[in-house]
C-alpha positions as CSV (number, residue, x, y, z in Angstrom):
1,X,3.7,5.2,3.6
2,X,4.0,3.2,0.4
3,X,4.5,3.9,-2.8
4,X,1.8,2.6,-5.4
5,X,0.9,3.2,-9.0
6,X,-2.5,4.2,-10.6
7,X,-3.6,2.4,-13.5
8,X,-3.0,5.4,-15.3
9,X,1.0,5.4,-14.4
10,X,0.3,7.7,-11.8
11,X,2.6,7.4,-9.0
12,X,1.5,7.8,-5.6
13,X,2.4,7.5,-1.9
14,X,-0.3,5.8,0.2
15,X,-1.0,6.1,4.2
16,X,-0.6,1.9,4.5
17,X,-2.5,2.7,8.0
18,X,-5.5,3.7,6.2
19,X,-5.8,0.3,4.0
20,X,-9.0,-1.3,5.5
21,X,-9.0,-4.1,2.0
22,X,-7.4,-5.1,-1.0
23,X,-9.1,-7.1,-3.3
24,X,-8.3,-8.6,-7.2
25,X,-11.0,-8.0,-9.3
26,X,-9.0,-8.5,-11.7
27,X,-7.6,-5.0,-11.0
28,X,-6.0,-4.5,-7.9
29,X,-8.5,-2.2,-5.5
30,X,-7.4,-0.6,-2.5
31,X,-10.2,0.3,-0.3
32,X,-9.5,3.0,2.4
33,X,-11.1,3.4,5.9
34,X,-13.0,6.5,4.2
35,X,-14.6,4.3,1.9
36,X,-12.7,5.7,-1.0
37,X,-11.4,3.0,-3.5
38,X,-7.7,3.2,-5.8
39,X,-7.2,0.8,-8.5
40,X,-3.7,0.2,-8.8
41,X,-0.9,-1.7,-11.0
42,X,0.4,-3.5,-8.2
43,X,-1.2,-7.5,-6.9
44,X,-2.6,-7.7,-3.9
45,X,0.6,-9.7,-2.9
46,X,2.9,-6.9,-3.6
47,X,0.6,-4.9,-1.6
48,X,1.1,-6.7,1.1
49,X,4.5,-7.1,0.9
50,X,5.2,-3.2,0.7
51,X,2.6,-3.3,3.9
52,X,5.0,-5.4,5.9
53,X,8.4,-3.5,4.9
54,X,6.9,-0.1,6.0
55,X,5.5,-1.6,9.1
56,X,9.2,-3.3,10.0
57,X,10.6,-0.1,9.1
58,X,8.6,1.9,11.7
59,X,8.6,-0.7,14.0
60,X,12.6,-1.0,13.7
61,X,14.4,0.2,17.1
62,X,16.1,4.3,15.6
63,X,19.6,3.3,16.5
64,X,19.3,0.1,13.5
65,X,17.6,2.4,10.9
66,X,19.5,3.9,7.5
C-alpha cells in the first residue's frame, strides 16, 4: 500500500499491486487494473519511488523488518 494525495488534498492509501499505468498529463494519473483513473499530487517519479519501497518492504526477509 502507498500513501497518495488527491488533487483535492485528499489523502489516500493505494493497493500499489493494482497500478497497471501512471502517466503526466500534466496531472499525475494513476490508472488501475479496473480501469478506474486517480489524479494525484504526486509525479510519476515519486510514484514510482513509493512503488519500490513498498515492494522492498514486503519483499524484506520478517526477521530484518521494523
Amino acid at each position: 500500500m502507498i500513501k497518495v494525495t488527491t488533487l483535492d488534498k485528499r489523502e489516500m492509501v493505494l493497493n500499489a499491486e493494482l497500478i497497471e499505468r501512471i502517466e503526466s498529463v500534466p496531472e499525475t494519473v494513476i490508472t488501475l487494473t479496473s480501469g478506474k483513473k486517480i489524479l494525484v499530487t504526486q509525479t510519476a517519479a515519486e510514484i514510482v519511488e513509493l512503488v519500490i519501497a513498498y515492494r522492498r518492504r514486503i519483499l524484506q526477509p520478517v526477521e530484518l523488518r521494523d
